[in-house]
KEVO-616360 format. One line per 10 residues: number of its first residue (from 1); their letters; for each residue x, y negated, z of N, C-alpha, C, O. Coordinates in Angstrom, 2 decimals. Atoms other than C-alpha are relative to their C-alpha. Layout:
BEGIN
NUM) a) X Y Z X Y Z X Y Z X Y Z  ...
end
This chain:
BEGIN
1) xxxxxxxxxx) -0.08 0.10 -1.45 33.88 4.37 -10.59 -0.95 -1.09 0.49 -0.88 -2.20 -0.03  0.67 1.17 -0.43 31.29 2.40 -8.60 1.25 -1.09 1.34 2.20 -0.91 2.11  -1.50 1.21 -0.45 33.21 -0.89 -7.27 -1.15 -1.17 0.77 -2.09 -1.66 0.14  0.62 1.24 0.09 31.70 -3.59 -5.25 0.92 -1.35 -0.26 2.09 -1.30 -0.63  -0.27 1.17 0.29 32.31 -7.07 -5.61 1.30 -0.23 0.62 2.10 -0.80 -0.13  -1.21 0.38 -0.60 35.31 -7.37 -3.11 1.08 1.39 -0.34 2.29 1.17 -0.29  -0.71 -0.80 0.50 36.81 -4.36 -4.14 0.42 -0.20 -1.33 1.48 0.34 -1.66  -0.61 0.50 1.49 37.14 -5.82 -7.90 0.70 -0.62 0.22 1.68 -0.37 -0.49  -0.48 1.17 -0.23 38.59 -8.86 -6.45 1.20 0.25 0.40 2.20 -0.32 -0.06  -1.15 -0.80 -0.22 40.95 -6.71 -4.70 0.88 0.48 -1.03 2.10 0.37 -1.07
11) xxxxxxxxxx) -0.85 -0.71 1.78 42.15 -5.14 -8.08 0.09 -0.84 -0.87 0.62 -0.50 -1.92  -0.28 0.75 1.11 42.15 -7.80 -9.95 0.52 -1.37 1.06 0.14 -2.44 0.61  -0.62 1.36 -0.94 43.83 -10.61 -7.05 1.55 -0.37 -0.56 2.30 -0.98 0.20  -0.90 0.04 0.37 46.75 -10.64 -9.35 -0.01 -1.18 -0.91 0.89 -1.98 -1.18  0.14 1.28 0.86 44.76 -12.96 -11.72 -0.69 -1.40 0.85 -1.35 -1.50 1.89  0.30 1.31 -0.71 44.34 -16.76 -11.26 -1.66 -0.01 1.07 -2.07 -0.09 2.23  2.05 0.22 -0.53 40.16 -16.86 -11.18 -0.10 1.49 0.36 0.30 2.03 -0.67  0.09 -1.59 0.23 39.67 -12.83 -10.19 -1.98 -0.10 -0.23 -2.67 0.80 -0.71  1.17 -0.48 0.09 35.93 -14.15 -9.86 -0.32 -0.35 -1.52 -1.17 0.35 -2.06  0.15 0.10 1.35 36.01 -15.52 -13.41 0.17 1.24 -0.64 -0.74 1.58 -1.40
21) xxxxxxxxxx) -0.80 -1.04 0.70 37.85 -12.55 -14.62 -1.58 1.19 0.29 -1.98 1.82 -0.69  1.04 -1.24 -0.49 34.81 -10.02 -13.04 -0.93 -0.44 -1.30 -1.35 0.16 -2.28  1.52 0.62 0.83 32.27 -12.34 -14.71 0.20 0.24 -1.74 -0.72 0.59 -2.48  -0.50 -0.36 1.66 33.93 -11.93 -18.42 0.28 1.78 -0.18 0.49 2.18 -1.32  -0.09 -1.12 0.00 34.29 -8.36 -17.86 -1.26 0.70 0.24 -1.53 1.73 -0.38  1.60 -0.51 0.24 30.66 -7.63 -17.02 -0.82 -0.78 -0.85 -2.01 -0.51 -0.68  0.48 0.87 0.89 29.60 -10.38 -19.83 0.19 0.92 -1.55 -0.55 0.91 -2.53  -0.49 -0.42 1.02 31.65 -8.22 -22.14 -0.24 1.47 0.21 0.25 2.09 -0.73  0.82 -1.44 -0.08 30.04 -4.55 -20.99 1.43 0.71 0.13 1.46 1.89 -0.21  -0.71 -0.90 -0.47 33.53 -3.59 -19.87 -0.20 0.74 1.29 0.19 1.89 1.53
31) xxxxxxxxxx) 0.83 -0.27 -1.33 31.97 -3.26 -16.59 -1.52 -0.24 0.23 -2.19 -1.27 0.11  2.19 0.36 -0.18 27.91 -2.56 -15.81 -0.18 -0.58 1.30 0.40 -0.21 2.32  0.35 1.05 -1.01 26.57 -5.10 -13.60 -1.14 1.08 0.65 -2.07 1.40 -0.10  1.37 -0.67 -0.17 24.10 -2.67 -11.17 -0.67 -0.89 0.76 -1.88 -0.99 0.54  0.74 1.24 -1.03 23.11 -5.41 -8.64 0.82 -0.91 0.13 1.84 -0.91 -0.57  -0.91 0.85 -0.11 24.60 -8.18 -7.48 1.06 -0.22 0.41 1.72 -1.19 0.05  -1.06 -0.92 -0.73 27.22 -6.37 -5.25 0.32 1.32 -0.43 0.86 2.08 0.37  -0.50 -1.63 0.25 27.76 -3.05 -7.15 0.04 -0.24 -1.46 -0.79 -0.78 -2.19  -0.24 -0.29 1.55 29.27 -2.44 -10.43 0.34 1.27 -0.27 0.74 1.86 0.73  -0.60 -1.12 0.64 30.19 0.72 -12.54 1.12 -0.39 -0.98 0.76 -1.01 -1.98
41) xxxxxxxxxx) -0.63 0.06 0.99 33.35 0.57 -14.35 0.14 0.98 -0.80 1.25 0.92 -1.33  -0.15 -0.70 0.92 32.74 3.57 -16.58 -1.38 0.16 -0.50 -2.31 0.73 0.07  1.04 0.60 0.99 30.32 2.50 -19.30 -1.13 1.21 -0.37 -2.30 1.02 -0.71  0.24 -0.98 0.61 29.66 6.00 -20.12 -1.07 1.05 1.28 -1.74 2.08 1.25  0.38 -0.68 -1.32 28.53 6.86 -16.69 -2.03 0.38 -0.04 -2.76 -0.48 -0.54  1.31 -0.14 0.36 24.66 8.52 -16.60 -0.89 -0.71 1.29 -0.63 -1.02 2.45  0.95 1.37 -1.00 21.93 6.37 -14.95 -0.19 0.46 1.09 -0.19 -0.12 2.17  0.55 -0.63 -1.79 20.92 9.11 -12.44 0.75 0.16 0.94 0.31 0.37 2.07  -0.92 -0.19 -1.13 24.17 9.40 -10.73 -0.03 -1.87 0.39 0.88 -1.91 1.21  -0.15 0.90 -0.89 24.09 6.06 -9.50 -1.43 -1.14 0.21 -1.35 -2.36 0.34
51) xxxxxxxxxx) 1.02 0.25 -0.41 20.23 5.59 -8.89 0.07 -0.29 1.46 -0.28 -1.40 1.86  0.08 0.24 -0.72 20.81 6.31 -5.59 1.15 -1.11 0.89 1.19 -1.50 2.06  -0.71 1.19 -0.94 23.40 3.81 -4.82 -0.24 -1.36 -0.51 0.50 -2.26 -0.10  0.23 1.12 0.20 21.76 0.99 -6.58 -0.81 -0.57 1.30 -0.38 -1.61 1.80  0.82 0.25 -0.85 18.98 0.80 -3.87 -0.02 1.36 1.14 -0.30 2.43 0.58  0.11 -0.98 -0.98 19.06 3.21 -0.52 -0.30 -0.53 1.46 -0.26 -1.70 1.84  0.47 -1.18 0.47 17.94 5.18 1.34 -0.62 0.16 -1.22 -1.58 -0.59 -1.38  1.08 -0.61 1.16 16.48 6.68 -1.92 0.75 1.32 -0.82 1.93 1.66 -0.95  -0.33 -1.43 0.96 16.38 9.94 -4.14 -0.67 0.17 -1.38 -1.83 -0.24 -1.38  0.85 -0.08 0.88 15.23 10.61 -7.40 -1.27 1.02 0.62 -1.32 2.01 1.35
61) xxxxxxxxxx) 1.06 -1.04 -0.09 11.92 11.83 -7.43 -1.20 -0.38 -0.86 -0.86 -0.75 -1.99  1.08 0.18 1.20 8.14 11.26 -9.22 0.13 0.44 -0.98 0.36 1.64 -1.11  -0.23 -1.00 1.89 8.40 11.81 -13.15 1.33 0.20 -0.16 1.65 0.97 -1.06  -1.68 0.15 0.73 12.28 11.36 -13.38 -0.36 1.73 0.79 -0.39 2.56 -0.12  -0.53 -0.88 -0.40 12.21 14.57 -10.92 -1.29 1.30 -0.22 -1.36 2.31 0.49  0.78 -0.70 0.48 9.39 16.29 -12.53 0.36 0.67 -0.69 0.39 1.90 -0.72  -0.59 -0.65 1.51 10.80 16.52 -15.65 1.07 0.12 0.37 1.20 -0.87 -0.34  -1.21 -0.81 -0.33 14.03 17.66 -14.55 -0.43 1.48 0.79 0.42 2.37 0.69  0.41 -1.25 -0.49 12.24 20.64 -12.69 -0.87 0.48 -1.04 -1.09 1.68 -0.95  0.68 -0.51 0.74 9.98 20.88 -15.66 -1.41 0.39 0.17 -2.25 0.99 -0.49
71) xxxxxxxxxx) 1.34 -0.10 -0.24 7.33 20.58 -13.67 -1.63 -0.75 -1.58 -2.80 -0.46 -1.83  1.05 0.82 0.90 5.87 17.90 -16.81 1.06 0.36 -1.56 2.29 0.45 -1.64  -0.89 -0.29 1.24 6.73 18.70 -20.71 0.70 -1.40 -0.65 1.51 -1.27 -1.57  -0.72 0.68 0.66 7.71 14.87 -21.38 1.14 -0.21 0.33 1.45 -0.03 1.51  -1.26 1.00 -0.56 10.96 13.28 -21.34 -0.20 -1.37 0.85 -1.15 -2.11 0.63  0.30 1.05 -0.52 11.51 10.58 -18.90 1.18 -0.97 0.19 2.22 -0.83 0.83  -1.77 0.85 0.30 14.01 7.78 -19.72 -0.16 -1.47 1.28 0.45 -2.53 1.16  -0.29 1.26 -1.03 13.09 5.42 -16.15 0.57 1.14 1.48 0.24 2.32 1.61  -1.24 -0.38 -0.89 15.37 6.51 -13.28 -1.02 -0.15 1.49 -0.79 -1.08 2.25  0.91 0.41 -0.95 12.38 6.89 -10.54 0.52 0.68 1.28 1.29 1.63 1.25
81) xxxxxxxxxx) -1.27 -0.17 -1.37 13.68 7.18 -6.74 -1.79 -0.32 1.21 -2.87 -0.90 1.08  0.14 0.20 -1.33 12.20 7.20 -3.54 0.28 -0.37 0.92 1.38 0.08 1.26  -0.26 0.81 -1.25 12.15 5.11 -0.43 -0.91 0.00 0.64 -2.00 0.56 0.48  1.31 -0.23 -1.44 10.55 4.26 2.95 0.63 -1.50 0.55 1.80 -1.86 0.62  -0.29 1.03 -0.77 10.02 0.86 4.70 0.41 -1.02 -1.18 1.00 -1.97 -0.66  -0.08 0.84 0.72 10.42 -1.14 1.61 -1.00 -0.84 -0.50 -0.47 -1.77 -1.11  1.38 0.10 0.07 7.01 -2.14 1.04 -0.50 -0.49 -0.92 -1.72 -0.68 -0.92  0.74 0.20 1.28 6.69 -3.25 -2.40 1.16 0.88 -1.21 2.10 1.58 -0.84  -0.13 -1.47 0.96 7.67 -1.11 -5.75 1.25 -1.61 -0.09 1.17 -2.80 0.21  -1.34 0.97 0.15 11.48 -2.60 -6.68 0.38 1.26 -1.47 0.31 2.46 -1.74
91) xxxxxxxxxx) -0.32 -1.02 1.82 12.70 -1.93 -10.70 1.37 -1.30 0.01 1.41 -2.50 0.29  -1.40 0.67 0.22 16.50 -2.87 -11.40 -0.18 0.64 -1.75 -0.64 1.71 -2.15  -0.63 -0.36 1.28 17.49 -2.94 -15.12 1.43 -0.63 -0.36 1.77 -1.77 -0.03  -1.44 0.45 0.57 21.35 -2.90 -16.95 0.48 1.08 -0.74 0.12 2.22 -0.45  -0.62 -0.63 1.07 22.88 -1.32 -19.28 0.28 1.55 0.26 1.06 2.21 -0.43  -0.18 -1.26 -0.54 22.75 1.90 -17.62 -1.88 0.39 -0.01 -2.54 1.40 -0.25  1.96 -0.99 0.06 18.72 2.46 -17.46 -0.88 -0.96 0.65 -0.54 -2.10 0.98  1.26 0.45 -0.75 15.71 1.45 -15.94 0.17 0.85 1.29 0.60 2.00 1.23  0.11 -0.09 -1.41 15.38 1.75 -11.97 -0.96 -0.03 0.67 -0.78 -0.99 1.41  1.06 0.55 -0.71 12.15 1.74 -10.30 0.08 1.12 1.69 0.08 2.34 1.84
101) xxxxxxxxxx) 0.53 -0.52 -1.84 11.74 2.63 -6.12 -0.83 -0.45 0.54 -0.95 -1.66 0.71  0.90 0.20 -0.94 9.11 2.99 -4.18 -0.41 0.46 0.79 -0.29 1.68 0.69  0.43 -0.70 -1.81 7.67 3.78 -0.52 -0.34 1.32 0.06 -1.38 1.49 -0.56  1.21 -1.06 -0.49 6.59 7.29 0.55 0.15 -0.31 1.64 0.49 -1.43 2.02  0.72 0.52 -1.24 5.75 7.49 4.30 1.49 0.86 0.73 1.91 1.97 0.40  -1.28 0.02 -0.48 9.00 7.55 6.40 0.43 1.43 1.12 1.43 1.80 1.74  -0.15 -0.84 -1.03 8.00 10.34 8.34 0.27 1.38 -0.43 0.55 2.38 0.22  -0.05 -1.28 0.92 8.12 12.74 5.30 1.19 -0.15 -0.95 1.37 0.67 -1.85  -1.03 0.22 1.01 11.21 11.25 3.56 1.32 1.16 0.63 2.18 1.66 -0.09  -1.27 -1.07 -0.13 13.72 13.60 5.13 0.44 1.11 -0.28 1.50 1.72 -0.15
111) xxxxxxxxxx) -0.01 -1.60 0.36 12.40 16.64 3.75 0.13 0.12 -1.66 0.37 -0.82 -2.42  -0.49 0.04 1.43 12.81 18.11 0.29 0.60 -0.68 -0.55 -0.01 -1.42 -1.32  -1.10 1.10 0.61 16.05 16.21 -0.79 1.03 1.31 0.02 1.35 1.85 1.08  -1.25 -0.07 0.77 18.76 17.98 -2.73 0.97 -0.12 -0.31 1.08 0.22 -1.48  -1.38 0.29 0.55 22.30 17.13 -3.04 0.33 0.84 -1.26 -0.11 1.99 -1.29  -0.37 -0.48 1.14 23.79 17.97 -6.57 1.20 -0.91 0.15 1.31 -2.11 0.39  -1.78 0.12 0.15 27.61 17.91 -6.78 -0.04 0.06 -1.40 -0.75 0.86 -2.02  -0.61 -0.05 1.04 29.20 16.88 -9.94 1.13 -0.23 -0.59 1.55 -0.86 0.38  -0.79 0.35 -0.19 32.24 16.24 -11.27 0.23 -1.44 0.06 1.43 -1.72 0.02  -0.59 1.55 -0.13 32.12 12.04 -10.97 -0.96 -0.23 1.22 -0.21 -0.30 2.20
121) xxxxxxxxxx) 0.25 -0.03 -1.02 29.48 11.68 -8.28 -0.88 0.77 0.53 -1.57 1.24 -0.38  1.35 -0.85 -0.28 26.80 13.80 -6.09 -1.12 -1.25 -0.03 -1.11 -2.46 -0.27  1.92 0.47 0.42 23.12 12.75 -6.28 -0.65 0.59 0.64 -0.54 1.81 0.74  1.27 -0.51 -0.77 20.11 12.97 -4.12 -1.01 -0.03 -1.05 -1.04 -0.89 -1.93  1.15 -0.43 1.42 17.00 14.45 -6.47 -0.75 0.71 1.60 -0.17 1.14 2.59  1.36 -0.49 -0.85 13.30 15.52 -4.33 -0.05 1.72 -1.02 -0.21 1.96 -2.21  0.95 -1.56 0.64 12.48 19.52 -5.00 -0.97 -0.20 -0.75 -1.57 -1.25 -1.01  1.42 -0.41 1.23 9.95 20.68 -7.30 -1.07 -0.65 0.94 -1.58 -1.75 0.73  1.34 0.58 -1.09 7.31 20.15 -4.34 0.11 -1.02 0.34 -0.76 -1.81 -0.04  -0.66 1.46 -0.75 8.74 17.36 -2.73 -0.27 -1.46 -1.21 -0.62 -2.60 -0.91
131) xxxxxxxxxx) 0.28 1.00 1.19 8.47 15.42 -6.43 -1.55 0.37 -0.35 -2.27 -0.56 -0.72  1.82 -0.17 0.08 4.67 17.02 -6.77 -0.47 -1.06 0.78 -1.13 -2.01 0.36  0.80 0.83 -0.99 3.88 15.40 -3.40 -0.04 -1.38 -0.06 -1.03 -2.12 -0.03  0.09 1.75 0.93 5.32 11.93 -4.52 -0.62 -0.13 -0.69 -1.34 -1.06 -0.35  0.36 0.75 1.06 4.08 11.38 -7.12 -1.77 0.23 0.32 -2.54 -0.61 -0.12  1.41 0.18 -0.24 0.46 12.43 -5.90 -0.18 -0.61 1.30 -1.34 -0.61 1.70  -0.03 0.86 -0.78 1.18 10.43 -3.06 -0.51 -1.59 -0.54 -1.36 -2.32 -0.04  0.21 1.08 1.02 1.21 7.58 -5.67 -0.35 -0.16 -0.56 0.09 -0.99 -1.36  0.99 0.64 0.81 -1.83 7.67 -7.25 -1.10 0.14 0.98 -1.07 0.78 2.04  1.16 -0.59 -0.55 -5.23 7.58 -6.32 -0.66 0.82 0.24 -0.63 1.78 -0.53
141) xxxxxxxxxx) 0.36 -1.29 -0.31 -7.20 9.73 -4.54 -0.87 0.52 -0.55 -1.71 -0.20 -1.08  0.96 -0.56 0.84 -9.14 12.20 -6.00 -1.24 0.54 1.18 -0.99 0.18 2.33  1.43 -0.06 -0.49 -12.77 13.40 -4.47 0.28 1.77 1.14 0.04 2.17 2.28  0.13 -1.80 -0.41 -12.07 17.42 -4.09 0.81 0.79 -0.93 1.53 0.37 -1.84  -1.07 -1.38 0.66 -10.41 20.76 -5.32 -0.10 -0.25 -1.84 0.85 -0.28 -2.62  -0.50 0.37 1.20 -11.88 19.96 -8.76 0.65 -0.57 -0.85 1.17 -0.15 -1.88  -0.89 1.53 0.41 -10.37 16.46 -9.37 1.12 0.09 0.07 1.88 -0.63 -0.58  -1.60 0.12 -0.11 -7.11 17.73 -8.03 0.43 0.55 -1.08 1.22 -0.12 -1.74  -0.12 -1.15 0.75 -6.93 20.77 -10.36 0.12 -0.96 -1.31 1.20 -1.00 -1.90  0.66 0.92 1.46 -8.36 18.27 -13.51 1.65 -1.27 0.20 2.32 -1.62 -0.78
151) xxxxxxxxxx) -1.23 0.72 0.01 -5.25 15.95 -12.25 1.61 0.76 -0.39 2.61 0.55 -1.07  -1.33 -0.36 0.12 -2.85 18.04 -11.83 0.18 1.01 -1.18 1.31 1.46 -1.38  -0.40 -1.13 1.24 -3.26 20.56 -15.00 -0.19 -0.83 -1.36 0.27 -0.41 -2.42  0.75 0.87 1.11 -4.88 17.67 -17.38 0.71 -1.40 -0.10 1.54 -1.81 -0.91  -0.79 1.40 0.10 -3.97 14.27 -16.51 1.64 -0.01 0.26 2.38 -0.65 -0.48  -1.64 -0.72 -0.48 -0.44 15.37 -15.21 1.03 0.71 -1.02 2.25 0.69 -1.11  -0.44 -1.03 0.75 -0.08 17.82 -17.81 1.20 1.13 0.80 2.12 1.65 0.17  -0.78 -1.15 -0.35 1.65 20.34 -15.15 0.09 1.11 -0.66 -0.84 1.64 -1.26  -0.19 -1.15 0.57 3.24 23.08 -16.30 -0.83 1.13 1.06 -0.28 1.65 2.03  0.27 -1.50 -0.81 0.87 25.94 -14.79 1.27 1.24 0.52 1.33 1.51 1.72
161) xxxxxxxxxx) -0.72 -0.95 -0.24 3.53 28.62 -14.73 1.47 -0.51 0.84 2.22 0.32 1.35  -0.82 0.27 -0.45 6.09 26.31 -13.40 -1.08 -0.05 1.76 -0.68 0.40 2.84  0.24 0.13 -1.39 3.59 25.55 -10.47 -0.32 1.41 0.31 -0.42 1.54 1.53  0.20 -1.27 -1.13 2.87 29.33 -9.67 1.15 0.54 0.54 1.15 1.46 1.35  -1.06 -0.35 -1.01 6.39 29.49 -8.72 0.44 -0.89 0.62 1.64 -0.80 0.88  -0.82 0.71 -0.98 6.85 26.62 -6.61 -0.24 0.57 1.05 -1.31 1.18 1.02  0.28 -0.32 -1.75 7.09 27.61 -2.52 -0.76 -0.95 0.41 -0.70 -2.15 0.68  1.18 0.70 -0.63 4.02 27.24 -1.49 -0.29 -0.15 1.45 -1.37 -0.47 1.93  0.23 0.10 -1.36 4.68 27.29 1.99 0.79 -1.49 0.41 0.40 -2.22 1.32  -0.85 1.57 0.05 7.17 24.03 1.72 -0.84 -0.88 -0.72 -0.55 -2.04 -0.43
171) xxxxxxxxxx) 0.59 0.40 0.36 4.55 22.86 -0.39 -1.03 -0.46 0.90 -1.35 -1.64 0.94  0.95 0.34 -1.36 1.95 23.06 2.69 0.82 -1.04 0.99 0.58 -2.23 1.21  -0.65 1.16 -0.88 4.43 21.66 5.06 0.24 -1.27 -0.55 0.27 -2.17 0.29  -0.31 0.98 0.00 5.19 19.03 3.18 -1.49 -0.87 0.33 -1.51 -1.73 1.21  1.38 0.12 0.08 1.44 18.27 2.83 -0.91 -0.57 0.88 -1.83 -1.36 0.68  -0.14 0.53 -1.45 1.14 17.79 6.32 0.43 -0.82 0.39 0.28 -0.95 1.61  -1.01 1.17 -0.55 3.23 14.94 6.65 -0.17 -0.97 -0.59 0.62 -1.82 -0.17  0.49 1.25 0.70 1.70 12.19 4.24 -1.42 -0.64 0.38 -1.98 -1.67 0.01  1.46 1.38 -0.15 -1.55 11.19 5.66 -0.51 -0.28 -1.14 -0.89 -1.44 -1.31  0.76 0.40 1.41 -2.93 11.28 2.22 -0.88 0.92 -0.04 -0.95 1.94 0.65
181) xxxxxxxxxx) 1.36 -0.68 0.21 -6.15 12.34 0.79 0.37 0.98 -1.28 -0.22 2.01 -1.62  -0.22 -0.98 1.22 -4.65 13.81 -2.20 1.02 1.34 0.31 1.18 2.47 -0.13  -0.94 -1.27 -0.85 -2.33 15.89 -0.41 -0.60 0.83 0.97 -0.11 1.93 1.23  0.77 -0.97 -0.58 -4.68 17.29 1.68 -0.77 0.40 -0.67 -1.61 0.71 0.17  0.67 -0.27 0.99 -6.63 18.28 -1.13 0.75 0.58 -0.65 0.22 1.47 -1.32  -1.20 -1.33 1.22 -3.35 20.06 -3.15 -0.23 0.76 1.06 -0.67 1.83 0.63  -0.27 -1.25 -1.38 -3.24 22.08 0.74 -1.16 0.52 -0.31 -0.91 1.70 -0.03  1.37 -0.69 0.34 -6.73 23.29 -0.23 0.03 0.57 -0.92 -0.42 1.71 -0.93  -0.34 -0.94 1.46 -5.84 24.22 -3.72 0.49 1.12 0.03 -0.04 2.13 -0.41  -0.20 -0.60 0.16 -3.39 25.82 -3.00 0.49 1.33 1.93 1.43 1.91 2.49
191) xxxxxxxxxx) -0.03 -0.32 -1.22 -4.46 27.16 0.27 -0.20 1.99 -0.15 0.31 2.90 0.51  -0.27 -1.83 0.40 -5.21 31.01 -1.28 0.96 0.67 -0.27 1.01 1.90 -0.25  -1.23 -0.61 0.56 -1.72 31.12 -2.54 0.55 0.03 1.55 0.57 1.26 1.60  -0.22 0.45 -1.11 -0.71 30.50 0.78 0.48 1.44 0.83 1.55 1.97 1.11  0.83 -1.51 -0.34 -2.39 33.73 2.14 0.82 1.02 -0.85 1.57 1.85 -0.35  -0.73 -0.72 0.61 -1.06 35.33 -0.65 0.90 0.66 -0.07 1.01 1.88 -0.06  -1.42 -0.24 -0.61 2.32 35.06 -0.21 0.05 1.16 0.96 0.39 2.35 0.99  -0.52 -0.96 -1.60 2.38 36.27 3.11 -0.80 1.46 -0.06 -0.67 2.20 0.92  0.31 -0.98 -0.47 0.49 39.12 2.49 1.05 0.91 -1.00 1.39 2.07 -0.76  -1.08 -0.75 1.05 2.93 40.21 -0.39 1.11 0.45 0.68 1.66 1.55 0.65
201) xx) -1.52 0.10 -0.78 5.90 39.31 1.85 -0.04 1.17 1.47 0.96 1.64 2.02  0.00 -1.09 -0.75 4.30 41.85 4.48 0.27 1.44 -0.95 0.30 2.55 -0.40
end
């Protein structure tokens, strides 16, 4: 269960010190320390359900939500999230994972976000596209159609067949909404599929 600090104190106001008592209980990994106001008391608990309540607004997204869509073939064991208005990159670590959040542009954070219900808590996670656009939000820009292509099939290692089925029309819109050079440059890529679509869908 996530617990803050006055809510332990609450449950434990039976003992003398309750703040001593917290402090020997997250010393001793009966309880995970996530910040300085939020704990987990179930040890067992997985890092991504409570990404987004270490630091928020935020959602998983970048490589953590790559490789969960399979957009990338590695594993990814840091817990990467999304935010807006924070203005420098923020990394929490504890016994639960690695944490890193950082900015996309506040005007595009509302879109592609996910809820996933589970049985201990739900979780915000970015779409397939929505985690493309981050994360090429967050590197440098590339020149043109080649550089993107050479990024995104090479340096990226995208799964090709995973990207010919992302929605490429949520893919455009989102595209539209970052003010980036590299994102207007994926809208060019994949500006034939675009066309495509819609002429299929007629």
């Amino acid at each position: 269960m996530l617990a803050n600090y006055d809510m332990l104190k609450c449950k434990l106001q039976n003992y003398m010190a309750p703040d001593n008592k917290i402090k020997r209980m997250s010393d001793s990994g009966e309880i995970i320390k996530l910040t300085k106001d939020l704990y987990e008391t179930d040890k067992k608990t997985p890092g991504y359900l409570v990404a987004n309540a270490i630091y928020n607004p935020s959602y998983l997204s970048f490589d953590y939500a790559l490789a969960y869509h399979g957009l990338i073939p590695e594993a990814v064991y840091v817990y990467t999230s999304a935010t807006y208005k924070k203005k420098k990159r923020k990394t929490y670590q504890n016994a639960l994972g690695t944490f890193t959040y950082r900015d996309i542009p506040s005007e595009v954070y509302p879109y592609g976000i996910k809820i996933v219900d589970t049985d201990k808590y739900p979780y915000s996670i970015a779409t397939a596209e929505k985690a493309l656009c981050d994360k090429l939000y967050s590197l440098q820009p590339v020149k043109n159609k080649k550089e993107m292509i050479h990024l995104l099939f090479h340096d990226l290692r995208i799964d090709q067949d995973v990207f010919e089925n992302l929605n490429f029309d949520d893919l455009a819109f989102l595209c539209d909404r970052y003010g980036s050079t590299n994102l207007k440059i994926l809208k060019k890529v994949i500006g034939g599929k675009i066309a495509n679509s819609h002429t299929t869908d007629d």
